[in-house]
GUPA-903697 format. One line per 8 residues: number of its first residue (from 1); their letters; for each residue x, y, z of N, C-alpha, C. Coordinates in nm, 2 decimals. Example, Ala and Ser with C-alpha at 12.3 -4.5 7.8 and 13.67 -1.06 7.14 Angstrom:
1 = AS = 1.32:-0.57:0.78:1.23:-0.45:0.78:1.32:-0.33:0.78; 1.28:-0.22:0.71:1.37:-0.11:0.71:1.29:0.00:0.79 .
This chain:
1 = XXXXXXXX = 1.21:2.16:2.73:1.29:2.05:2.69:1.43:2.09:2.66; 1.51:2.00:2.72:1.68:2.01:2.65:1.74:1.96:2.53; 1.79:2.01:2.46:1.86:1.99:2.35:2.01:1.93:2.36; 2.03:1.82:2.26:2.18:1.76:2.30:2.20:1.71:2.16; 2.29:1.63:2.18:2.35:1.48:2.06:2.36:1.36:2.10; 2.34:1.26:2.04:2.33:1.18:2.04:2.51:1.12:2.01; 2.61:1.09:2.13:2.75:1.02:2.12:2.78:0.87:2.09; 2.67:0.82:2.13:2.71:0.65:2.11:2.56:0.59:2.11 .
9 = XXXXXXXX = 2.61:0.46:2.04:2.46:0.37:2.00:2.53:0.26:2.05; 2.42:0.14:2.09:2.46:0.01:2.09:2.34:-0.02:2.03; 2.33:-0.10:1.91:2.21:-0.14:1.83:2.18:-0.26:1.85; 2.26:-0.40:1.91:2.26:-0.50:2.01:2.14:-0.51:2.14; 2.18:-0.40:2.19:2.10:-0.39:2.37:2.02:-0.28:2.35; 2.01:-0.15:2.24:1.89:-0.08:2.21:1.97:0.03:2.30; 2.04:0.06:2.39:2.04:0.13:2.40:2.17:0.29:2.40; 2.20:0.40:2.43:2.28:0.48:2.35:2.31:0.59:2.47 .
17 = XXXXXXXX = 2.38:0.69:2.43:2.39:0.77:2.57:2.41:0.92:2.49; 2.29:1.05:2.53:2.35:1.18:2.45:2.38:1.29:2.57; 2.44:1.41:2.50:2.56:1.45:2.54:2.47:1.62:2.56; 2.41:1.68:2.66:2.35:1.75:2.67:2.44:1.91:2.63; 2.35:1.96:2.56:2.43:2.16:2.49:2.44:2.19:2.66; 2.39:2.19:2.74:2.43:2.32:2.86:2.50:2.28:2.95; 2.54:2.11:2.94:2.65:2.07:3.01:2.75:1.94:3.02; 2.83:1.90:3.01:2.94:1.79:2.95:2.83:1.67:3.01 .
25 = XXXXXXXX = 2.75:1.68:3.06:2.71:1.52:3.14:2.62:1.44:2.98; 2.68:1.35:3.00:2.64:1.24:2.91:2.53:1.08:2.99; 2.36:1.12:2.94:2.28:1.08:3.00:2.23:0.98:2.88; 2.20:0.83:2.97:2.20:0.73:2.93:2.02:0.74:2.88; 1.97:0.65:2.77:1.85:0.67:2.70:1.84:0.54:2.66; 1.72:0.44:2.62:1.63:0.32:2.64:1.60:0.34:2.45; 1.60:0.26:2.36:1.52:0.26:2.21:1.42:0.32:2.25; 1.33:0.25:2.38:1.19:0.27:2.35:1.15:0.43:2.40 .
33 = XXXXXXXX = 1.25:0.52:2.41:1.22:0.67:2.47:1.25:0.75:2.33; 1.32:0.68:2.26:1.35:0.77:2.10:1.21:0.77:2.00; 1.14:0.87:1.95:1.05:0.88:1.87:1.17:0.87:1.74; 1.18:0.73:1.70:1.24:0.73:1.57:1.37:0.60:1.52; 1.36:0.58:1.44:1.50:0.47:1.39:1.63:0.49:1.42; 1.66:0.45:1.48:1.88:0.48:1.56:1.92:0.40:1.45; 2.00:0.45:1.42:2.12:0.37:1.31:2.25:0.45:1.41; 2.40:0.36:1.33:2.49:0.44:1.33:2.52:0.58:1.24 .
41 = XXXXXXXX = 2.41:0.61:1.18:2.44:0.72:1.10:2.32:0.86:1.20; 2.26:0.82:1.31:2.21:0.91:1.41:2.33:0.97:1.47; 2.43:0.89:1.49:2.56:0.95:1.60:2.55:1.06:1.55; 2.52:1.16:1.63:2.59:1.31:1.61:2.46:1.39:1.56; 2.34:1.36:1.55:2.23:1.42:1.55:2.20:1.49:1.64; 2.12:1.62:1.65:2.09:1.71:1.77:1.93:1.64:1.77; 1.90:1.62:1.90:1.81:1.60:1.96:1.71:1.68:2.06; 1.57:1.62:2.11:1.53:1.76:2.20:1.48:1.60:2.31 .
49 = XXXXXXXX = 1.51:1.64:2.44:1.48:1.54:2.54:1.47:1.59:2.68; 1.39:1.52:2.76:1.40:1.55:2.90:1.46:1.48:3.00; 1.50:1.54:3.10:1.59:1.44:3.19:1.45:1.36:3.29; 1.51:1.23:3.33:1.45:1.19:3.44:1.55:1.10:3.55; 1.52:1.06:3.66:1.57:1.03:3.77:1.53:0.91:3.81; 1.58:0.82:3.84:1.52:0.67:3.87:1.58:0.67:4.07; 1.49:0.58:4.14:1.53:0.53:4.25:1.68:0.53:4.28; 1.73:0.47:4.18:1.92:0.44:4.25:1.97:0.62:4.18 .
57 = XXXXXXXX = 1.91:0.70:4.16:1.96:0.83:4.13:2.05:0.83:3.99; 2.01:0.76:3.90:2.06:0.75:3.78:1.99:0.84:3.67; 2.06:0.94:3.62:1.98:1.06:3.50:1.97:0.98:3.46; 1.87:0.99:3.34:1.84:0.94:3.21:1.76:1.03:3.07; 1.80:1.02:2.95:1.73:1.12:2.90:1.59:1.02:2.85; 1.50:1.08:2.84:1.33:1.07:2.82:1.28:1.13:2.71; 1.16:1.08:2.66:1.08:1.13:2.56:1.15:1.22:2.45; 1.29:1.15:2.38:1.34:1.20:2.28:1.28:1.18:2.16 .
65 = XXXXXXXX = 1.33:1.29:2.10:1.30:1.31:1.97:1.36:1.38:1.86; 1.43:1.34:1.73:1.52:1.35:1.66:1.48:1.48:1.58; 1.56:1.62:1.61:1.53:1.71:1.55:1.56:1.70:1.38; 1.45:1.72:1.32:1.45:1.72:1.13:1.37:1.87:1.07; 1.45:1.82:0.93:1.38:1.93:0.89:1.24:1.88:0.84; 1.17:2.03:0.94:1.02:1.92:0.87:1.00:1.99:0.74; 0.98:2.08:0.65:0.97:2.10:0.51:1.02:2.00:0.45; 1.09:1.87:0.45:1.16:1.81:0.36:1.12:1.70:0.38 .
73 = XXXXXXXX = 1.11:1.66:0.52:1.00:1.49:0.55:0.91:1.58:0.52; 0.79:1.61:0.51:0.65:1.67:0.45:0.65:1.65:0.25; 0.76:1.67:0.24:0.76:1.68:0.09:0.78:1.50:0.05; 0.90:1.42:0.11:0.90:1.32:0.10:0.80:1.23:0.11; 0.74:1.25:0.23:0.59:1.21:0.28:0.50:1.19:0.19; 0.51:1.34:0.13:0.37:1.32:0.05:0.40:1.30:-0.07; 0.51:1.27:-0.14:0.61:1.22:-0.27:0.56:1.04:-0.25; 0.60:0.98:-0.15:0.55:0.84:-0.11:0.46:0.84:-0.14 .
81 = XXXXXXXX = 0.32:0.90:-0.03:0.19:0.87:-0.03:0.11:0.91:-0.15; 0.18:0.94:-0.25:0.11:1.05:-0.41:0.12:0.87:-0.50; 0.27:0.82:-0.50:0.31:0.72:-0.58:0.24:0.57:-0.51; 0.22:0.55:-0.37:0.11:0.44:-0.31:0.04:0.44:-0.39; -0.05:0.55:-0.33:-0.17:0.58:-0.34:-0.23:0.54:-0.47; -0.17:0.61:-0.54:-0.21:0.62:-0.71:-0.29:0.50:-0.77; -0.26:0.38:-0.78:-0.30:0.29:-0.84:-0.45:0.28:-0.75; -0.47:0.24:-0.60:-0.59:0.21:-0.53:-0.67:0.29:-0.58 .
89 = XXXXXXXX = -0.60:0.44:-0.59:-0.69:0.51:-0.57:-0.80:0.51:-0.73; -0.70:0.50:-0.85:-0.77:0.42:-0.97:-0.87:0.31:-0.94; -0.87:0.18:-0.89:-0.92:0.13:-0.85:-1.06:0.13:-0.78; -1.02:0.21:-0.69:-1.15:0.28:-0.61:-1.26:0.34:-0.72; -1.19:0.41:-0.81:-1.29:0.49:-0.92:-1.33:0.37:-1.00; -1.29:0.30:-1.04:-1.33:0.18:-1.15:-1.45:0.08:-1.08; -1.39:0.08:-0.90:-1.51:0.04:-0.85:-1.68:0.13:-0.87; -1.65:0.20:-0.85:-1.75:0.32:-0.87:-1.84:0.33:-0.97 .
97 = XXXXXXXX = -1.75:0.31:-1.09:-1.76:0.31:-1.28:-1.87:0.17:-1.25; -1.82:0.06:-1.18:-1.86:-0.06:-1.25:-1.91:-0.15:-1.15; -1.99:-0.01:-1.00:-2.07:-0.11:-0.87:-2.00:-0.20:-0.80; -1.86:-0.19:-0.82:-1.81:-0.32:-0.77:-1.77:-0.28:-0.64; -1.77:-0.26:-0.50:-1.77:-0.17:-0.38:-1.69:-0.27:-0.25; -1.65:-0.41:-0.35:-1.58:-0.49:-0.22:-1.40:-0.38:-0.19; -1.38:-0.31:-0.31:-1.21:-0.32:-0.26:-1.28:-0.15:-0.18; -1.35:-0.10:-0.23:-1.40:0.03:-0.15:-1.40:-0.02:-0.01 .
105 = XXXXXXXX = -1.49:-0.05:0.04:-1.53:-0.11:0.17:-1.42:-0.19:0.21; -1.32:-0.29:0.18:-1.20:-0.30:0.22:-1.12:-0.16:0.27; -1.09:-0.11:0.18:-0.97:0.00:0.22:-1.06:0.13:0.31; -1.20:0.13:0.35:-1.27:0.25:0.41:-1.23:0.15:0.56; -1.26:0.01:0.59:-1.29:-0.04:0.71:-1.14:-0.06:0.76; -1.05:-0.15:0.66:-0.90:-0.19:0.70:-0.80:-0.09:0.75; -0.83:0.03:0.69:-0.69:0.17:0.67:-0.72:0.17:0.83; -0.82:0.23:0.87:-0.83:0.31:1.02:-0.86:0.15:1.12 .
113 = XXXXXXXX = -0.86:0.08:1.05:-0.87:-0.04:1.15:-0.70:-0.08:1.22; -0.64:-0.08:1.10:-0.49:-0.10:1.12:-0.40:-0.01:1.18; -0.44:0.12:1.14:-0.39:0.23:1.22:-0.40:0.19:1.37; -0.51:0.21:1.46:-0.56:0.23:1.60:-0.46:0.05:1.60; -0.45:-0.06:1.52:-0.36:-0.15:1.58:-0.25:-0.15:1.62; -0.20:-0.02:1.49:-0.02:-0.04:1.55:-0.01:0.09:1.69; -0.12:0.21:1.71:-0.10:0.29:1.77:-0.13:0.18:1.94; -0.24:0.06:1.91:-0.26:-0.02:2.06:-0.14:-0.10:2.11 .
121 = XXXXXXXX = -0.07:-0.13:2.02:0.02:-0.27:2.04:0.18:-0.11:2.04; 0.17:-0.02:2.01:0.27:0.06:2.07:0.22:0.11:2.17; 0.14:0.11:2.25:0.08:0.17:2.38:0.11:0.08:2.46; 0.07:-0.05:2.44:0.10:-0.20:2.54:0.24:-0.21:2.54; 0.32:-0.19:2.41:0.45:-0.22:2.46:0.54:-0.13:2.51; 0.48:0.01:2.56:0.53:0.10:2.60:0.49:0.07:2.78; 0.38:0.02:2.79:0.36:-0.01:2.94:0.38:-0.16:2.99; 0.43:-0.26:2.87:0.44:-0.35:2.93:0.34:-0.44:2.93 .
129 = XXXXXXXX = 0.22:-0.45:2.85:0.11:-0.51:2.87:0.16:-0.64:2.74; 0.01:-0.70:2.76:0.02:-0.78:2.63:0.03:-0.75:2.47; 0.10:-0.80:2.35:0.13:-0.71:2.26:0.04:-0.81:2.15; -0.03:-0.73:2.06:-0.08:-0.76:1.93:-0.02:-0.86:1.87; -0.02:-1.01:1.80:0.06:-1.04:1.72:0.13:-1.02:1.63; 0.18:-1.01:1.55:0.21:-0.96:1.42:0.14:-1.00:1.27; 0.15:-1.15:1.30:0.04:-1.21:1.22:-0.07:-1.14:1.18; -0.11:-1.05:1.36:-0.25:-1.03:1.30:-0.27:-0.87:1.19 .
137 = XXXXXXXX = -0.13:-0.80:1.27:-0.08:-0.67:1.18:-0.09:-0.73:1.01; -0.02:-0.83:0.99:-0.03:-0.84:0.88:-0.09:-0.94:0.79; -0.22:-0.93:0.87:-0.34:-0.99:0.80:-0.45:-0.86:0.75; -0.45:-0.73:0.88:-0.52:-0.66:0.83:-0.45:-0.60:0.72; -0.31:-0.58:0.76:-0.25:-0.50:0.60:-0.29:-0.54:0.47; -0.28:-0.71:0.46:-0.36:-0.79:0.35:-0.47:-0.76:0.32; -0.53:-0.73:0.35:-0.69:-0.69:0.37:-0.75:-0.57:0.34; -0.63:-0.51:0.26:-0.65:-0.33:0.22:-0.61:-0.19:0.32 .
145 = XXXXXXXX = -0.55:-0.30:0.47:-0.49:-0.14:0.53:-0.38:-0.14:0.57; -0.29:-0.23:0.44:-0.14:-0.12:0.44:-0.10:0.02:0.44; -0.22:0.06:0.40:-0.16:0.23:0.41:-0.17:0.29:0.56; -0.29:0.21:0.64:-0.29:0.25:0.77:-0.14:0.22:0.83; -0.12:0.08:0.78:0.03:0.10:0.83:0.16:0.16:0.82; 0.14:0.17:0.67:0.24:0.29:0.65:0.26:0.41:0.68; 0.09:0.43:0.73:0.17:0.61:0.77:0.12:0.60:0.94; 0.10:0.47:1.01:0.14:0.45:1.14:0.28:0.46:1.18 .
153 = XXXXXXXX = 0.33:0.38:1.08:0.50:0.38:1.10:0.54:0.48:1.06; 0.51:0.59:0.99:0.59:0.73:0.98:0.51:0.78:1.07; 0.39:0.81:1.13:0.36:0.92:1.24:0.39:0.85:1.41; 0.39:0.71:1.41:0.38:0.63:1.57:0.56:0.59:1.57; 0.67:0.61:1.46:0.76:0.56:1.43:0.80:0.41:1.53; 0.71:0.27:1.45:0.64:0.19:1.58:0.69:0.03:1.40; 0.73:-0.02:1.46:0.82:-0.15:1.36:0.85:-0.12:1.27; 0.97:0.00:1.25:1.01:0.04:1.18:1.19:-0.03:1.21 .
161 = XXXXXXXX = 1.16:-0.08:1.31:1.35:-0.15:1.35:1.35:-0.33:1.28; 1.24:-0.38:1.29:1.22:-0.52:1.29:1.23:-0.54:1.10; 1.35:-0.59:1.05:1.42:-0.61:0.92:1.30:-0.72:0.85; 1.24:-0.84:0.97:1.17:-0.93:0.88:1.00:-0.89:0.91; 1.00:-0.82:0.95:0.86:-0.74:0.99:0.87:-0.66:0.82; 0.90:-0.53:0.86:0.93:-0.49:0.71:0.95:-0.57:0.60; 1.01:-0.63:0.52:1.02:-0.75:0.46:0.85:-0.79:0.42; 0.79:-0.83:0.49:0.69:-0.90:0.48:0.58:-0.76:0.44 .
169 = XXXXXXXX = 0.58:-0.66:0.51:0.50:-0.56:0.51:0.53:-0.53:0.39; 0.62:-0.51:0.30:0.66:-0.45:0.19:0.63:-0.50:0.10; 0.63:-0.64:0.09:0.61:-0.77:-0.02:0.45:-0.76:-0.01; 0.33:-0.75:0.10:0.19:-0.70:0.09:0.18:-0.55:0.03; 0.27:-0.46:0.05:0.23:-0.35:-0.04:0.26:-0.41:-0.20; 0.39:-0.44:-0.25:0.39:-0.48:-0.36:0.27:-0.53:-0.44; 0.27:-0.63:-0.34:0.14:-0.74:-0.41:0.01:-0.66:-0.46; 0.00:-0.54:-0.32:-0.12:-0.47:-0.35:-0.12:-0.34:-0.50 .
177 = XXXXXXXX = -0.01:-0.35:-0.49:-0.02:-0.22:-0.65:-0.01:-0.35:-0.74; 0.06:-0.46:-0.72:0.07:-0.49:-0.86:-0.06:-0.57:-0.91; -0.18:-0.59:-0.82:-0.29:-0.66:-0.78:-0.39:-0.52:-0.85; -0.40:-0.44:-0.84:-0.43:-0.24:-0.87:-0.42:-0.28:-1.03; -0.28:-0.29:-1.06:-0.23:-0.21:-1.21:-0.31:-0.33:-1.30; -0.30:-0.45:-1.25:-0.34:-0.54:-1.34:-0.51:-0.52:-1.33; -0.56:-0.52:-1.22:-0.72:-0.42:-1.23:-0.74:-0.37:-1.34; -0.66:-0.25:-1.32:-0.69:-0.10:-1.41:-0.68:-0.15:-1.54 .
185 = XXXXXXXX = -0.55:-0.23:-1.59:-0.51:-0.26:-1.73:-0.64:-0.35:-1.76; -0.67:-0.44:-1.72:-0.77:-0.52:-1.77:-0.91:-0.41:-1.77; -0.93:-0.36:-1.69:-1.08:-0.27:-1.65:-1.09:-0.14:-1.76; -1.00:-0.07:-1.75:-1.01:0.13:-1.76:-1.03:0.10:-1.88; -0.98:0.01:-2.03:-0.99:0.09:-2.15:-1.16:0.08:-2.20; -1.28:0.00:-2.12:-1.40:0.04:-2.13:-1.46:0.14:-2.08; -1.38:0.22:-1.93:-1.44:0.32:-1.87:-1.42:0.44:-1.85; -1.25:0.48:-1.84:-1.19:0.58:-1.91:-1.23:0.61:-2.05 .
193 = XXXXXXXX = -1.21:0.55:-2.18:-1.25:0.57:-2.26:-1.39:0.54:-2.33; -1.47:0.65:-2.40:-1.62:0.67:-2.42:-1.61:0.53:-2.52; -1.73:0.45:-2.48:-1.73:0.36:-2.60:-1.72:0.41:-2.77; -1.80:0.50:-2.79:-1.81:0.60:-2.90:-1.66:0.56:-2.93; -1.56:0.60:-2.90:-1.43:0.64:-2.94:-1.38:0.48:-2.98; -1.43:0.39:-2.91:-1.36:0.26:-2.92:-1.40:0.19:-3.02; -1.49:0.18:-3.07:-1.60:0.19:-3.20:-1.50:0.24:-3.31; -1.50:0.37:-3.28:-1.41:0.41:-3.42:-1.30:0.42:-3.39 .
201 = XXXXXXXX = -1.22:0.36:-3.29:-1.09:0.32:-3.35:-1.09:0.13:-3.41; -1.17:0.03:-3.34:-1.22:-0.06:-3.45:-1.23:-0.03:-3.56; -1.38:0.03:-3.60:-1.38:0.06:-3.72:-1.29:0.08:-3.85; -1.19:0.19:-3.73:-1.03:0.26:-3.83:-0.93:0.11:-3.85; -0.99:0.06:-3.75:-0.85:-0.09:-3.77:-0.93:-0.22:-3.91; -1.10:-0.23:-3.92:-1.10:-0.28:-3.95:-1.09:-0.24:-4.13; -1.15:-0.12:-4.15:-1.08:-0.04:-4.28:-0.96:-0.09:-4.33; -0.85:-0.06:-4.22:-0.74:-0.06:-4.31:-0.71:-0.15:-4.34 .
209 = XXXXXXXX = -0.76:-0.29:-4.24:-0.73:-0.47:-4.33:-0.79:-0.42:-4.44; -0.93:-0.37:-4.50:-0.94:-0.42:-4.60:-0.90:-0.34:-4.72; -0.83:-0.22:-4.69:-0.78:-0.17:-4.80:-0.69:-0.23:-4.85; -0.61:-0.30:-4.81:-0.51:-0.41:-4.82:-0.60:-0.52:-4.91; -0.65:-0.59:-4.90:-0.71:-0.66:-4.99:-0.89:-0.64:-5.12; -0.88:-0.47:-5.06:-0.98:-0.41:-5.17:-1.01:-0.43:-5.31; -1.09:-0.47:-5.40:-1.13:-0.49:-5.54:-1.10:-0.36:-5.59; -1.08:-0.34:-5.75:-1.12:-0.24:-5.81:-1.18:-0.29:-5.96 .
217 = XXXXXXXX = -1.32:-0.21:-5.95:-1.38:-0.25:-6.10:-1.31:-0.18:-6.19; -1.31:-0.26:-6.30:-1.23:-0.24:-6.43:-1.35:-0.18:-6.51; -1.28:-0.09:-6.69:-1.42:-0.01:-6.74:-1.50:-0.05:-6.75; -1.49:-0.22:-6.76:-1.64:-0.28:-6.81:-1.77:-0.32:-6.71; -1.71:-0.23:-6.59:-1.76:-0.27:-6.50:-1.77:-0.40:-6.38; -1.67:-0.49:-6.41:-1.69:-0.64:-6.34:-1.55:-0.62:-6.24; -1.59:-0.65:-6.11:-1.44:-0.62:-6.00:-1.32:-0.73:-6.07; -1.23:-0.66:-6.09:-1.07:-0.75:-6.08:-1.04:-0.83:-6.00 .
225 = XXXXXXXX = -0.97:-0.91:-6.05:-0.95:-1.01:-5.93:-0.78:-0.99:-5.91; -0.78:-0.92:-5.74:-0.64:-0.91:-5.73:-0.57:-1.03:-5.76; -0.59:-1.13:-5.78:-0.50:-1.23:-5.74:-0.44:-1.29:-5.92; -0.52:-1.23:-5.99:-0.50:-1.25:-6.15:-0.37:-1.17:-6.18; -0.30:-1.24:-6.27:-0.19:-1.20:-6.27:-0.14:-1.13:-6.39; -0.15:-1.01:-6.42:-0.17:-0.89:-6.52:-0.08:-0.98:-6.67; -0.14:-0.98:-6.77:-0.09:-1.01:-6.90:0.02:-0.90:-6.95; 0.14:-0.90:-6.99:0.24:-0.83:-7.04:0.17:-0.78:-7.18 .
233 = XXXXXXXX = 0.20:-0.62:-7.15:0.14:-0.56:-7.32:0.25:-0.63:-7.39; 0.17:-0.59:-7.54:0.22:-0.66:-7.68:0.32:-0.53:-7.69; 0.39:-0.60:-7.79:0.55:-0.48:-7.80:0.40:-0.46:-7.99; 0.46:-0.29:-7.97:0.42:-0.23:-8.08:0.46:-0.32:-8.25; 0.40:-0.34:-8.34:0.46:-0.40:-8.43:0.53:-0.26:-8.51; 0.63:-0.37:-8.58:0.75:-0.25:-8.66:0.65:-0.21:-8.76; 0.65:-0.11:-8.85:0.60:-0.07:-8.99:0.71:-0.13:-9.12; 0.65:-0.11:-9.25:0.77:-0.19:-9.31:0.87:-0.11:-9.37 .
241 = XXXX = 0.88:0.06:-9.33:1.00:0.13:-9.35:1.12:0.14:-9.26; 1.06:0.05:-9.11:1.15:0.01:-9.01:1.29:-0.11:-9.06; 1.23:-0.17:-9.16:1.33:-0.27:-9.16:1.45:-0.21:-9.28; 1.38:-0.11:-9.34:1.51:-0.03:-9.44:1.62:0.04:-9.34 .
């Protein structure tokens, strides 16, 4: 494969023209041959691509793909998928704790169901066939396999250009953590913590109301009544050498 840059974009008509390392010729290239998102901030990115040749004898560059560092998308990658993840994955355990197996079996059937959709409906639209609706993308995403989609669109880099696609895909992730946290908050403080413990922190709460309002017996034995309101001692009487 040849190596080049990427000189101009038209984000309008999709398509851009890059500037090959071993010689000045500048070869025209299609969105749909880039493995990746063109912005104007790609101009000037090194790339790795192959030439091809059409009927009327027009180069073109092919099967591009945006050279990165991979140590750093790997780290990002799994920085994202650690903070997704996190809440379901609570969830999943609480199902477990408490037999409840519908969001299990959602996210075991939906993840890899939604995957093989966005990788079918990018194969069809690569050859032209009939394409998936979108609706239906984001019915299974609803359905527990947003994550298939999210790491379709980082490994198939496949409606990652469509502003109101995204939009909608992002607003079903939302929904789905904040759908999780409200789980967990209502669910975990029975299952995470040993009942034993929850017991005696009751217990410790209901103590301390009543030391607040506790009796104390007096010498004669009979409880005081806090609410009696203490008699003022007598002032000592004078003696009658006091008054000389």
């Amino acid at each position: 494969m040849k190596t080049g840059s990427i000189v101009s974009w038209t984000e309008e008509k999709g398509i851009g023209s890059i500037k090959s390392d071993n010689s000045n010729e500048e070869l025209f290239f299609h969105i749909s041959e880039l493995r990746g998102f063109v912005t104007q901030k790609f101009i000037g990115r090194t790339v790795r691509f192959q030439v091809d040749q059409t009927q009327e004898g027009v180069r073109s560059a092919v099967n591009i793909s945006i050279i990165r560092n991979p140590t750093t998308r790997r780290i990002k990658f799994g920085i994202y998928t650690f903070l997704l993840l996190l809440a379901p994955c609570l969830v999943v355990v609480l199902g477990f704790m408490r037999e409840f197996y519908i969001p299990i079996v959602l996210y075991v059937i939906a993840i890899p169901l939604t995957y093989f959709a966005y990788k079918t409906d990018r194969r069809r639209a690569k050859n032209g066939a009939r394409r998936i609706p979108e609706p239906v993308l984001h019915l299974l995403e609803f359905l527990g396999g947003w994550y298939g989609g999210f790491y379709a669109q980082k490994k198939l880099y496949h409606k990652i250009r469509k502003k109101t696609f995204q939009r909608i895909f992002w607003l079903i992730v939302i929904t789905h953590q904040a759908v999780s946290v409200f789980y967990i908050w209502v669910s975990a403080p029975g299952e995470f913590i040993p009942q034993k413990e929850l017991n005696y922190v009751e217990e410790w709460e209901q103590n301390k109301t009543k030391k607040k309002f506790s009796t104390k017996k007096n010498s004669s034995g009979k409880q005081a009544n806090p609410n009696r309101k203490r008699k003022p001692k007598p002032k000592p009487k004078k003696a009658w050498y006091d008054f000389y």
